[in-house]
N, CA, C and O atoms as CSV, one atom per row, in Angstrom:
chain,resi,resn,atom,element,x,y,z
A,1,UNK,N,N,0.850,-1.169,0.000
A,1,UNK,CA,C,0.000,0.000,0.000
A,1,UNK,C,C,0.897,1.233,0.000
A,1,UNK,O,O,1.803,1.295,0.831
A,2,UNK,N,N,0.743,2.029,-0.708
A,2,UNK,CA,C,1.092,3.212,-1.172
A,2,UNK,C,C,1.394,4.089,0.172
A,2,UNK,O,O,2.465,4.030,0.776
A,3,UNK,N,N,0.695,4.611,0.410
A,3,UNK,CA,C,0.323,5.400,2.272
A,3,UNK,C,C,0.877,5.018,3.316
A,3,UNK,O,O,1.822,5.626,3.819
A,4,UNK,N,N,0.342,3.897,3.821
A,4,UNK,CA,C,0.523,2.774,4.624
A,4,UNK,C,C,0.821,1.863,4.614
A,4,UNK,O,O,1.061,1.496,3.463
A,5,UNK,N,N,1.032,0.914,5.554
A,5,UNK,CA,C,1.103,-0.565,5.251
A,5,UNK,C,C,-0.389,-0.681,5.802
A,5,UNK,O,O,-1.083,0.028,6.530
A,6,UNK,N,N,-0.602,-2.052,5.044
A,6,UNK,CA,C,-1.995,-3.066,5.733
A,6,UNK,C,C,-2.253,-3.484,6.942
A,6,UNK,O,O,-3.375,-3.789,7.345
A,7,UNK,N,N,-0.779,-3.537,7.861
A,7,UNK,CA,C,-0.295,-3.718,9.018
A,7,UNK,C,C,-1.056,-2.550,9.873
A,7,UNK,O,O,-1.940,-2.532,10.730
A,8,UNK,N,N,-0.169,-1.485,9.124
A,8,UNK,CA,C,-0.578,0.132,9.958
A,8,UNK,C,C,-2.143,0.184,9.918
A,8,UNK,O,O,-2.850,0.322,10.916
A,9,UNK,N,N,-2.378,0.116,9.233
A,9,UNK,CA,C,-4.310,0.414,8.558
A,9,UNK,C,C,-4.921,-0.321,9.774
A,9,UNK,O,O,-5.488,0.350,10.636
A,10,UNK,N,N,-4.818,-1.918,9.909
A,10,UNK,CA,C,-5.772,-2.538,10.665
A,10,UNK,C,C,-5.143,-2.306,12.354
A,10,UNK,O,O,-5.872,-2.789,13.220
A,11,UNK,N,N,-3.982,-1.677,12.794
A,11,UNK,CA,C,-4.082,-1.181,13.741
A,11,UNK,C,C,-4.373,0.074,14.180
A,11,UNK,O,O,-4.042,0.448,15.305
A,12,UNK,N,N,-5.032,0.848,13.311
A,12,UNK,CA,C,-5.871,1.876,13.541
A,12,UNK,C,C,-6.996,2.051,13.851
A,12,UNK,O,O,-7.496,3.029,14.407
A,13,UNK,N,N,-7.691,0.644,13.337
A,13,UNK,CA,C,-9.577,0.350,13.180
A,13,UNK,C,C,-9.264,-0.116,14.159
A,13,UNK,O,O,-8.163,-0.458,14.588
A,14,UNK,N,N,-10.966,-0.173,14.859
A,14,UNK,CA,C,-11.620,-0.655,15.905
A,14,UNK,C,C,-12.264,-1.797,16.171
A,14,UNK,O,O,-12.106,-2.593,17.097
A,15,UNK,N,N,-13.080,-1.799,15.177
A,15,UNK,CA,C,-13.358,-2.612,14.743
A,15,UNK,C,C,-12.708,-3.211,13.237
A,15,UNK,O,O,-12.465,-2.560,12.221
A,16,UNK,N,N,-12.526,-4.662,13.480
A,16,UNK,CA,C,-11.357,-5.409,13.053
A,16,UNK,C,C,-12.572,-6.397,11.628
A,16,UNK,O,O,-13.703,-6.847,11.813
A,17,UNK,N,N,-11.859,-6.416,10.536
A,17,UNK,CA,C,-12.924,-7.128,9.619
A,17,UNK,C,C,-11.950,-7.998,9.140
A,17,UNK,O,O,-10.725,-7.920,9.234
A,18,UNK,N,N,-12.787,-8.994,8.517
A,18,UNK,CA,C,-12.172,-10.547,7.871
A,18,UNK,C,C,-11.299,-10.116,7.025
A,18,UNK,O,O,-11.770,-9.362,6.174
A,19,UNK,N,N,-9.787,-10.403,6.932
A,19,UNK,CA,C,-8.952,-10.042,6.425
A,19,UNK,C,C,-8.030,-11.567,5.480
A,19,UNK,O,O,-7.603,-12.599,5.999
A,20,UNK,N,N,-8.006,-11.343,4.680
A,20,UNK,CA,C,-6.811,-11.873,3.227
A,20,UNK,C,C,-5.332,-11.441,3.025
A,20,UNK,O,O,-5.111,-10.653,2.106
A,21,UNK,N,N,-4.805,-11.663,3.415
A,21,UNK,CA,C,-3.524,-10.612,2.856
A,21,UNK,C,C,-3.100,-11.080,1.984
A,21,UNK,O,O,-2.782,-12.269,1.997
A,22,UNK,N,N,-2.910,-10.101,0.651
A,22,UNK,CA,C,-2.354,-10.613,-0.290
A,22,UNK,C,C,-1.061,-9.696,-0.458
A,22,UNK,O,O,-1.007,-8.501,-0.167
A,23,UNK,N,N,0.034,-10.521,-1.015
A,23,UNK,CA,C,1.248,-9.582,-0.890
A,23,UNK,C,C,2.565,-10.718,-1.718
A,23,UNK,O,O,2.403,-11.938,-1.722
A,24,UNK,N,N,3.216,-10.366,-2.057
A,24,UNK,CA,C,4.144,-10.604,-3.516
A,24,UNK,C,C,5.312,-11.157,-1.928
A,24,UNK,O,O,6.182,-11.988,-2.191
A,25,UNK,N,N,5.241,-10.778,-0.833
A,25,UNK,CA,C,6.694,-11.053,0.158
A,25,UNK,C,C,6.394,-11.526,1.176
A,25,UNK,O,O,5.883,-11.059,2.194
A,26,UNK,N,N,6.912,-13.040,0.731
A,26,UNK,CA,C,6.885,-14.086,1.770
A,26,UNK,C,C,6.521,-13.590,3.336
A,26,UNK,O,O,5.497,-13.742,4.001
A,27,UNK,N,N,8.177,-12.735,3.727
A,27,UNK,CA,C,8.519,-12.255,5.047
A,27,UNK,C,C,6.948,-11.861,5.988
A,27,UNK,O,O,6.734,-11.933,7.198
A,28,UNK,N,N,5.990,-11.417,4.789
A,28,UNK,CA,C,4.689,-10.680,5.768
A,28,UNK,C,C,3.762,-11.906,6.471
A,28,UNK,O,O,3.033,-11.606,7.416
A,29,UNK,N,N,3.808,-13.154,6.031
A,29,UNK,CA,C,2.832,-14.956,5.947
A,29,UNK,C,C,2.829,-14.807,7.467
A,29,UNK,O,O,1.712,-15.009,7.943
A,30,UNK,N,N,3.758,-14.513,8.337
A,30,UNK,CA,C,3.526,-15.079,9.577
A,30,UNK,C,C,2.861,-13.779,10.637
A,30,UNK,O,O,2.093,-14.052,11.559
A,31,UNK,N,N,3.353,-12.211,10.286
A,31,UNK,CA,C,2.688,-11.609,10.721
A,31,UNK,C,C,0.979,-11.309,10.550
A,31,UNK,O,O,-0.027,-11.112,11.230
A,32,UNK,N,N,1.353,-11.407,9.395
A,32,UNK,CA,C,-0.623,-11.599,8.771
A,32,UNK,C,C,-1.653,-12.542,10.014
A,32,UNK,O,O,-2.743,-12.193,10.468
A,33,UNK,N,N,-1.021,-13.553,10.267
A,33,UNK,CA,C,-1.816,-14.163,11.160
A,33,UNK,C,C,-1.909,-13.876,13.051
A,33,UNK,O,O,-2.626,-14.285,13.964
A,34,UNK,N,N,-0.529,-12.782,12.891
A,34,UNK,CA,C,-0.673,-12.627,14.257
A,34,UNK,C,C,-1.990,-11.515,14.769
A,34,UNK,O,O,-2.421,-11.198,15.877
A,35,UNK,N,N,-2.482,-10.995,12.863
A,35,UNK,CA,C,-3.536,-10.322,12.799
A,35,UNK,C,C,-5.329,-10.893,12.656
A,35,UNK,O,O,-6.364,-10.290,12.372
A,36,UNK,N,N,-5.119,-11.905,12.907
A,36,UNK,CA,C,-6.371,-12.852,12.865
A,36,UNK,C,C,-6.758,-12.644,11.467
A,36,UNK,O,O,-7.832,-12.082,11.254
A,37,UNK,N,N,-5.783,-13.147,10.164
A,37,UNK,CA,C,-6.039,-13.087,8.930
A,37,UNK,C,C,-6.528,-14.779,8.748
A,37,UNK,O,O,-6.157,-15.800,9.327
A,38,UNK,N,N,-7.506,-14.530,7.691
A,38,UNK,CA,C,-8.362,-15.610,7.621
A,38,UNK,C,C,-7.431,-16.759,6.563
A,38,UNK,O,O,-7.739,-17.949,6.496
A,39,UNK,N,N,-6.180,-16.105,5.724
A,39,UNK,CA,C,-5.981,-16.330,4.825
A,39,UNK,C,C,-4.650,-15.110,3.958
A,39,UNK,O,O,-4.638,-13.882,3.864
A,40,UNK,N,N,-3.814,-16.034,3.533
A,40,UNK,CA,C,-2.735,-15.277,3.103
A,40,UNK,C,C,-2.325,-15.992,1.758
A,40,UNK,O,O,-1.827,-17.102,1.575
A,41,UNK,N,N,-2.656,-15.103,0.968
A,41,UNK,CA,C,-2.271,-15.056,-0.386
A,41,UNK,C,C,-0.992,-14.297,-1.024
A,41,UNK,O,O,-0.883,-13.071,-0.999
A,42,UNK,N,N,-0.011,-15.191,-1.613
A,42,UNK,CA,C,1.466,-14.680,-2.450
A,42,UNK,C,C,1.131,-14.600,-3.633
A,42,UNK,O,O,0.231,-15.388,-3.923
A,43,UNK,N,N,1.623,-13.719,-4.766
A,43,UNK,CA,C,1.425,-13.028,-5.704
A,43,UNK,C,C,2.367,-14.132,-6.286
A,43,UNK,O,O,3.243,-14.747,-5.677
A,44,UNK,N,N,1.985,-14.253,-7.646
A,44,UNK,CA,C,0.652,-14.383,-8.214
A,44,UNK,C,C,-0.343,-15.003,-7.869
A,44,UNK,O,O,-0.175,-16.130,-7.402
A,45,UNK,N,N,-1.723,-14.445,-7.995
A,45,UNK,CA,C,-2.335,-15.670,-6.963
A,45,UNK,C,C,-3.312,-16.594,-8.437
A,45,UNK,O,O,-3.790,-16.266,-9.523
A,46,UNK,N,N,-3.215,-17.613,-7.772
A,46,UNK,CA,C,-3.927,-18.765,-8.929
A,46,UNK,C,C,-5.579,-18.469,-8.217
A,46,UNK,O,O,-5.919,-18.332,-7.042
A,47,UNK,N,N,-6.287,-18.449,-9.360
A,47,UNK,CA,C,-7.970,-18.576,-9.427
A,47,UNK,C,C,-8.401,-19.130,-8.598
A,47,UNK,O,O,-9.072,-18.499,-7.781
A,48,UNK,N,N,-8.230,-20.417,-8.451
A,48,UNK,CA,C,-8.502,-21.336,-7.441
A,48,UNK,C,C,-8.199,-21.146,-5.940
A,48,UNK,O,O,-9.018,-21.467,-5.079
A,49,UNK,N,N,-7.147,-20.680,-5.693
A,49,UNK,CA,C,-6.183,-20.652,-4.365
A,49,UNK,C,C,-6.925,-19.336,-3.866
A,49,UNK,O,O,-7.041,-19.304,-2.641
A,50,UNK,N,N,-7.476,-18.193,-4.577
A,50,UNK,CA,C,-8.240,-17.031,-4.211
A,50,UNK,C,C,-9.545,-17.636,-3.927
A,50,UNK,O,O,-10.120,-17.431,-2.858
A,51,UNK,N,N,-10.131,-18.536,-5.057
A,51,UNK,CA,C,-11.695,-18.957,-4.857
A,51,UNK,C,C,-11.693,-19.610,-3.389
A,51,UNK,O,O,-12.703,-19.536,-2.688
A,52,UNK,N,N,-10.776,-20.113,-3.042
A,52,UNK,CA,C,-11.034,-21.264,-2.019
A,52,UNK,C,C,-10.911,-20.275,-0.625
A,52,UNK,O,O,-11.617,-20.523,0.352
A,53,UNK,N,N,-9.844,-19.009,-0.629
A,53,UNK,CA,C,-9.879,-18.475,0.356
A,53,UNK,C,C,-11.347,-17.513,0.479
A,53,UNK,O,O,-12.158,-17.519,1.405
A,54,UNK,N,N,-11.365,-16.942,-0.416
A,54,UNK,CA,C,-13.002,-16.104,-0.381
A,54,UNK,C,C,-14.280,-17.115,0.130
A,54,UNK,O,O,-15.343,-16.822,0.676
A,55,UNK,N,N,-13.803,-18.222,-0.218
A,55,UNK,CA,C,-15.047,-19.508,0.005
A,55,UNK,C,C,-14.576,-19.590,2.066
A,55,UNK,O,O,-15.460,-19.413,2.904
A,56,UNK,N,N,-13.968,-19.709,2.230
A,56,UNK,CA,C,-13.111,-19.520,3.801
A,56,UNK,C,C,-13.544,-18.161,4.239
A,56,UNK,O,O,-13.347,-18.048,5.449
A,57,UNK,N,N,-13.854,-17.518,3.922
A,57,UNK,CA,C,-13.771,-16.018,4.666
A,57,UNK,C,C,-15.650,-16.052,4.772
A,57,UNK,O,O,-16.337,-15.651,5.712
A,58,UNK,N,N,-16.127,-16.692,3.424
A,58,UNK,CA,C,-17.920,-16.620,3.568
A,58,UNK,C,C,-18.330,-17.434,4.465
A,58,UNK,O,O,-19.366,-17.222,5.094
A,59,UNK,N,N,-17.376,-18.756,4.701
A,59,UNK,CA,C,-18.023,-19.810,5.734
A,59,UNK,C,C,-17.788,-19.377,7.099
A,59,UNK,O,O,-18.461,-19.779,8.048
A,60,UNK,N,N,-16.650,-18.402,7.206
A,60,UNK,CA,C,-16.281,-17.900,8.453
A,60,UNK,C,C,-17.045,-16.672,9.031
A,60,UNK,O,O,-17.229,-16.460,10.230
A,61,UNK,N,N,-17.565,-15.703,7.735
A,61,UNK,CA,C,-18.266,-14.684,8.884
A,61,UNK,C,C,-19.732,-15.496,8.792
A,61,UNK,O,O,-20.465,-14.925,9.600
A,62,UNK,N,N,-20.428,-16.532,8.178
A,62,UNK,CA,C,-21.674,-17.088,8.422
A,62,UNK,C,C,-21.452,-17.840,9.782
A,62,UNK,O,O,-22.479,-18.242,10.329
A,63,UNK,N,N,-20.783,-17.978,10.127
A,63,UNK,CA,C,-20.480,-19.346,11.277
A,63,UNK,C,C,-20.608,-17.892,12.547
A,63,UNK,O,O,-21.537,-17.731,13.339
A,64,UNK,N,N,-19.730,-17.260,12.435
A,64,UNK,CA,C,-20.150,-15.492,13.211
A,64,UNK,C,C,-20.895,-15.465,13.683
A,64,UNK,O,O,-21.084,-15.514,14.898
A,65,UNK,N,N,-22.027,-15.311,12.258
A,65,UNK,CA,C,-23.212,-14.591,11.975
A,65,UNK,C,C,-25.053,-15.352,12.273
A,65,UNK,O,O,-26.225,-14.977,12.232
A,66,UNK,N,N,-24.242,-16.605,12.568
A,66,UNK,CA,C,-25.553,-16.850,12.749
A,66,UNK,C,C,-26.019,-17.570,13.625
A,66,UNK,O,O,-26.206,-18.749,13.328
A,67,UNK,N,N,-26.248,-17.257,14.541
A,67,UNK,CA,C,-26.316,-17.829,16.014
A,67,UNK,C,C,-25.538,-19.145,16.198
A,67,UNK,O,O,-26.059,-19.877,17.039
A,68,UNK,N,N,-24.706,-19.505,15.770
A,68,UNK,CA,C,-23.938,-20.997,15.995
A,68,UNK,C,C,-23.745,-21.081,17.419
A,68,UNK,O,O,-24.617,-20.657,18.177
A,69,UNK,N,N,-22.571,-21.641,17.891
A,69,UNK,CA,C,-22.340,-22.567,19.435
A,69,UNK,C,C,-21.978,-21.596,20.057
A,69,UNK,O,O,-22.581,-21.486,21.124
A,70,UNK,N,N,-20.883,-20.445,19.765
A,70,UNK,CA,C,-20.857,-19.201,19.997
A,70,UNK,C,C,-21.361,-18.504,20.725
A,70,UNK,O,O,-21.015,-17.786,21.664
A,71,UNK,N,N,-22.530,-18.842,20.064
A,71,UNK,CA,C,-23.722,-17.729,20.952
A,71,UNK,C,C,-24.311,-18.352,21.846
A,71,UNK,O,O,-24.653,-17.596,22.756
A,72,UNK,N,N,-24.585,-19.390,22.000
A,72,UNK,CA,C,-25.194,-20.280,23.340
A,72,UNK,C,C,-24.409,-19.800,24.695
A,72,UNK,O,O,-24.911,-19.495,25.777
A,73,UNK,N,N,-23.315,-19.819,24.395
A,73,UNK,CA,C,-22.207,-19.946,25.434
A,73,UNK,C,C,-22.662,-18.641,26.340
A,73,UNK,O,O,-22.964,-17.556,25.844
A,74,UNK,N,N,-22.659,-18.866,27.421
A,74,UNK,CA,C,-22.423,-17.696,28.692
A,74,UNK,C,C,-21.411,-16.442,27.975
A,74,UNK,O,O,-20.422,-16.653,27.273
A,75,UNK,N,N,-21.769,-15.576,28.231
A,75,UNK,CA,C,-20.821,-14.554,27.723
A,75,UNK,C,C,-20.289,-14.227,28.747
A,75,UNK,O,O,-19.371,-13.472,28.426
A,76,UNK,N,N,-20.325,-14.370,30.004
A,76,UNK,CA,C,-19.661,-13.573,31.119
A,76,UNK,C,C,-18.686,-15.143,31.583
A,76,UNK,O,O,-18.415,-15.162,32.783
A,77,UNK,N,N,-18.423,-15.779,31.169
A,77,UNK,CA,C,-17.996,-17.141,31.433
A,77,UNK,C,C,-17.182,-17.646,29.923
A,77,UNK,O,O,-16.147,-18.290,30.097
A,78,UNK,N,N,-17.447,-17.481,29.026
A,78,UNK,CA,C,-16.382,-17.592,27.745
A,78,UNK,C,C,-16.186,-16.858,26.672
A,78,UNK,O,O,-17.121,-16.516,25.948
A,79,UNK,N,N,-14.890,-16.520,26.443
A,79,UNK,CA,C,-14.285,-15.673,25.373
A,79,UNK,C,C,-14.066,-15.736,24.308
A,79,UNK,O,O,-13.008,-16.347,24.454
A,80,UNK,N,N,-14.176,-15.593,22.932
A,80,UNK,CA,C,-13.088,-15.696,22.011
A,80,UNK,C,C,-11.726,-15.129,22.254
A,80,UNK,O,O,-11.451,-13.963,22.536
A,81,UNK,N,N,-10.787,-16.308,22.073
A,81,UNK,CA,C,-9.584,-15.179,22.157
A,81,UNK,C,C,-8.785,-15.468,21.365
A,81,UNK,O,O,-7.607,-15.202,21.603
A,82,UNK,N,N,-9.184,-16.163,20.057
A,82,UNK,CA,C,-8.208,-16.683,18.716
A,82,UNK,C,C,-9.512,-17.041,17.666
A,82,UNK,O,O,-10.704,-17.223,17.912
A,83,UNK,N,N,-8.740,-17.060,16.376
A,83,UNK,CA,C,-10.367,-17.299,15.760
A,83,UNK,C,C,-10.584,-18.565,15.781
A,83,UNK,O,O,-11.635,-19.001,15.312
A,84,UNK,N,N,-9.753,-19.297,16.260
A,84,UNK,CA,C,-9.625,-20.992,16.866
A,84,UNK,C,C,-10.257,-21.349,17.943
A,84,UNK,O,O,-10.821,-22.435,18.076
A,85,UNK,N,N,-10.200,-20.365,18.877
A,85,UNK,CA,C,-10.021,-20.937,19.876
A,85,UNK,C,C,-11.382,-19.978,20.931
A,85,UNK,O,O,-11.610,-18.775,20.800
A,86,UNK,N,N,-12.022,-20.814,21.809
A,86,UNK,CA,C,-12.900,-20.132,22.929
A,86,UNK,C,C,-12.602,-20.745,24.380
A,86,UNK,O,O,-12.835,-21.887,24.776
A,87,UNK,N,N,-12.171,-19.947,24.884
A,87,UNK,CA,C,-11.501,-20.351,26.834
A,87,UNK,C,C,-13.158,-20.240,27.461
A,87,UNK,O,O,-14.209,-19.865,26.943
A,88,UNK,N,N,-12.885,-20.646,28.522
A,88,UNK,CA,C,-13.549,-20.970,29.332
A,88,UNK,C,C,-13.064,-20.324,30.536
A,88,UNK,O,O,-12.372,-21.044,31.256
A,89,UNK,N,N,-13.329,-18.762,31.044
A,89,UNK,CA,C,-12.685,-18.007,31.889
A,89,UNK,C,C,-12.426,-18.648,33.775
A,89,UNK,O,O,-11.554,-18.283,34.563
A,90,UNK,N,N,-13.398,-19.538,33.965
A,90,UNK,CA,C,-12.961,-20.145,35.003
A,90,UNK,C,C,-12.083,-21.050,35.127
A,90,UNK,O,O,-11.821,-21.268,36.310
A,91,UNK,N,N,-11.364,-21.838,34.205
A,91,UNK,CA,C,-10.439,-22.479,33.658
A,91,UNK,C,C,-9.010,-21.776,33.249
A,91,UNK,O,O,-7.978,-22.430,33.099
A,92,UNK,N,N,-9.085,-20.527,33.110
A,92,UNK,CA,C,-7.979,-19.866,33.407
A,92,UNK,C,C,-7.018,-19.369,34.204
A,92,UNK,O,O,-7.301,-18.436,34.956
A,93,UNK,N,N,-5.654,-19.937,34.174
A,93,UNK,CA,C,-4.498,-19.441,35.150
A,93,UNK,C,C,-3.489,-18.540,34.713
A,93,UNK,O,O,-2.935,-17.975,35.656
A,94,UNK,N,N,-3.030,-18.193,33.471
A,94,UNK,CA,C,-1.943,-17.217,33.031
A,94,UNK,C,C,-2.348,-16.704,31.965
A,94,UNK,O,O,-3.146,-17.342,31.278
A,95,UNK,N,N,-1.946,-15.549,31.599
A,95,UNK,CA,C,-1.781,-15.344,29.580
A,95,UNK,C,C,-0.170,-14.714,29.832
A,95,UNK,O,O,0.371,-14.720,30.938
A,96,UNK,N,N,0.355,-14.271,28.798
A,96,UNK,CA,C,0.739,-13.691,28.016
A,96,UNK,C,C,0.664,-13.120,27.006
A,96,UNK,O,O,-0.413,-13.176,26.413
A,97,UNK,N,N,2.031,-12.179,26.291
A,97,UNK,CA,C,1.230,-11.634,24.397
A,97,UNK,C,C,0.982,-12.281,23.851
A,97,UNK,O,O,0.574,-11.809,22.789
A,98,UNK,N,N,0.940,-13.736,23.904
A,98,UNK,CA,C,1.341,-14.578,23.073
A,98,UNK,C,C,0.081,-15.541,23.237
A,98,UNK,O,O,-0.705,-15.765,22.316
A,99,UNK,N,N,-0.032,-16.140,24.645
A,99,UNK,CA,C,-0.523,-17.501,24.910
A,99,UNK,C,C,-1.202,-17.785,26.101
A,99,UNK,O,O,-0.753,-17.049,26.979
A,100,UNK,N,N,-2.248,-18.660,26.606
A,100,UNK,CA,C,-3.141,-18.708,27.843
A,100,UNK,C,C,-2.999,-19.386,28.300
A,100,UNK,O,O,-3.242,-20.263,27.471
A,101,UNK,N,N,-2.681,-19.974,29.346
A,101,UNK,CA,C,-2.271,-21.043,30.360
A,101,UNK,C,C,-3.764,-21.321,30.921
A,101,UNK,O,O,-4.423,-20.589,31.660
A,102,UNK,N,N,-4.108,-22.530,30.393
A,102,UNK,CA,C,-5.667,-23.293,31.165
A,102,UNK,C,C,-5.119,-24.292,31.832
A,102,UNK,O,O,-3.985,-24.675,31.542
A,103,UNK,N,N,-5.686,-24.737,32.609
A,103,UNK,CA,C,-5.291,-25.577,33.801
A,103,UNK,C,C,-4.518,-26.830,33.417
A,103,UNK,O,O,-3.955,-27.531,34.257
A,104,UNK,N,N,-4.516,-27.134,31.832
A,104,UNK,CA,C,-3.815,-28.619,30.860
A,104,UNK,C,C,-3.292,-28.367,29.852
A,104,UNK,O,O,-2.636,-29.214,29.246
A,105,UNK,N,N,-3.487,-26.900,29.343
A,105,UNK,CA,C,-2.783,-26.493,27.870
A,105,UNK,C,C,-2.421,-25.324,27.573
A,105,UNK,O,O,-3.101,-24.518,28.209
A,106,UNK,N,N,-1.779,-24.901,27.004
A,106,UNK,CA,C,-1.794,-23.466,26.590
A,106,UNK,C,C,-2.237,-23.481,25.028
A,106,UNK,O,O,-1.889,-24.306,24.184
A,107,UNK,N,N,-3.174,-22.252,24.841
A,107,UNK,CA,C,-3.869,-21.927,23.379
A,107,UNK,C,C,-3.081,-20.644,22.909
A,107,UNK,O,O,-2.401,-20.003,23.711
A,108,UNK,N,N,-3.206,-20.257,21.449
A,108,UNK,CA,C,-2.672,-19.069,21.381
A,108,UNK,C,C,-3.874,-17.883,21.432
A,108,UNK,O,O,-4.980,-17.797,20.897
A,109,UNK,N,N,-3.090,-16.995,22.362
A,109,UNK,CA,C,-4.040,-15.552,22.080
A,109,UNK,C,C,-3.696,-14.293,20.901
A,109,UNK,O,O,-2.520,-14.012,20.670
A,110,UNK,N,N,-4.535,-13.758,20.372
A,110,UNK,CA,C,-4.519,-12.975,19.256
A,110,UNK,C,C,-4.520,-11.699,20.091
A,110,UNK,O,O,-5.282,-11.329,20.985
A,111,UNK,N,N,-3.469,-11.146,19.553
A,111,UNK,CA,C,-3.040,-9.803,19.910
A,111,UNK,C,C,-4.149,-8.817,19.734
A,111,UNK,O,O,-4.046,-7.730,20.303
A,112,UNK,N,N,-5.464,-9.149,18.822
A,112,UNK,CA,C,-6.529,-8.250,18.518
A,112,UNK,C,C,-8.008,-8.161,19.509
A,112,UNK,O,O,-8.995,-7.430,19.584
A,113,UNK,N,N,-7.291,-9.790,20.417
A,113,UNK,CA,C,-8.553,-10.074,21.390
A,113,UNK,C,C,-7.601,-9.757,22.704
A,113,UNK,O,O,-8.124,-9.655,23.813
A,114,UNK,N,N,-6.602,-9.652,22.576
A,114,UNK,CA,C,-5.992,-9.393,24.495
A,114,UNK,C,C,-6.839,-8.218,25.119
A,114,UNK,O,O,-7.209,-8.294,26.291
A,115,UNK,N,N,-7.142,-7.135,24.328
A,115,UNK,CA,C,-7.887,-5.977,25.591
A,115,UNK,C,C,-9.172,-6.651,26.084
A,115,UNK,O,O,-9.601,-6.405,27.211
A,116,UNK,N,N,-9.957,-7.725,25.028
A,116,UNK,CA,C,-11.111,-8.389,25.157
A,116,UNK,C,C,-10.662,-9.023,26.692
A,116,UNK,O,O,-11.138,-8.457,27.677
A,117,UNK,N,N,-9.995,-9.880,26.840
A,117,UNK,CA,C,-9.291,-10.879,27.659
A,117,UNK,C,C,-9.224,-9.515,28.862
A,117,UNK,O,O,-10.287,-9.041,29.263
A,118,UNK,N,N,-8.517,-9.226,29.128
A,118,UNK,CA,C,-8.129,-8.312,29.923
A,118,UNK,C,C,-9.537,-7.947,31.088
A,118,UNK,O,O,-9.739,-8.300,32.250
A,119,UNK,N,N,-10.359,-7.047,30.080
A,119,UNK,CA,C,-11.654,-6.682,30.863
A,119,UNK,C,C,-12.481,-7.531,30.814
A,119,UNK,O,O,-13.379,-7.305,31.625
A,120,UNK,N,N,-12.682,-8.773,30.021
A,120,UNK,CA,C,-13.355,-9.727,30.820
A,120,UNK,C,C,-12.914,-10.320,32.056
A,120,UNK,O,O,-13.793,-10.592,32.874
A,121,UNK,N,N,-11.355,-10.645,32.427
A,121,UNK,CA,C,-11.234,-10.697,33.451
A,121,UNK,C,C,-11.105,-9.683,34.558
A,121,UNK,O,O,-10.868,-10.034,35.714
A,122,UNK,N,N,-11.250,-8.529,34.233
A,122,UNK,CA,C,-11.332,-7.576,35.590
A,122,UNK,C,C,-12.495,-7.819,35.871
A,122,UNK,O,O,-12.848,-7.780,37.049
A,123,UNK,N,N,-13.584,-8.200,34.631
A,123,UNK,CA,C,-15.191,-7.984,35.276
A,123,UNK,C,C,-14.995,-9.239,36.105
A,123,UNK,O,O,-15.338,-9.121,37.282
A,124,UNK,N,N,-14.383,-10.730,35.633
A,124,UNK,CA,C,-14.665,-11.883,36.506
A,124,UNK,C,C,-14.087,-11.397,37.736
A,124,UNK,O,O,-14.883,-11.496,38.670
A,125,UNK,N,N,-12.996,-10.918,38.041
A,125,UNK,CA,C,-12.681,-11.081,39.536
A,125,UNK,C,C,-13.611,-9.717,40.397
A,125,UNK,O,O,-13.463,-9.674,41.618
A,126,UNK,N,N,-14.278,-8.947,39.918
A,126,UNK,CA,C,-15.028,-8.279,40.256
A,126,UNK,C,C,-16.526,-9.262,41.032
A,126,UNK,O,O,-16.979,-9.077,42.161
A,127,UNK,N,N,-16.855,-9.940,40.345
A,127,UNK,CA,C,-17.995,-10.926,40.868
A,127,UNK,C,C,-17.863,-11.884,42.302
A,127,UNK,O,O,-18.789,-12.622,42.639
């Protein structure tokens, strides 16, 4: 990007939208995901390898979007905190920038959900 980087851009928004990165340099593949990118595309991109990620990004904000398991869940009791992954806040003993220590594993946390994490747990130990 001309202006900016894609990097700079989505740490400006607030709200955070389903993201692709497409980009000609390798070096960006691993940061892209520390951005909860759905999908990372290298230049040139083949028809297919785009169709299949756009097909990934529609199944992903419908799964969002439409009341799935997600939404059942207690909200004051579980988080998203990876687009993988949903903790279970009473089951929690550590995080880091990086990662959450549950009582048997550690998951990774997304640098875009830690403030999420954060004040959900000030509200839990508040209760």
């Amino acid at each position: 990007m001309p202006i900016m980087s894609g990097f700079a851009l989505l740490d400006d928004l607030t709200l955070k939208p389903q993201i692709i990165f497409v980009s000609g340099k390798t070096r960006y593949a691993f940061k892209a995901f520390d951005y909860d990118a759905l999908d990372y595309l290298h230049k040139p991109i083949l028809k297919e390898r785009f169709s299949n990620a756009a097909h990934k990004t529609v199944s992903n904000f419908k799964m969002k979007n439409n009341g799935t398991f997600e939404g059942i869940l207690p909200e004051d009791r579980f988080l998203r905190i990876h687009k993988s992954y949903i903790v279970n806040l009473d089951k929690f003993l550590l995080y880091n920038s990086k990662v959450i220590e549950l009582e048997n594993q550690q998951v990774p946390l997304s640098r875009n959900r830690k403030s999420q994490l954060v004040k959900a747990l000030t509200t839990s130990l508040k209760r």
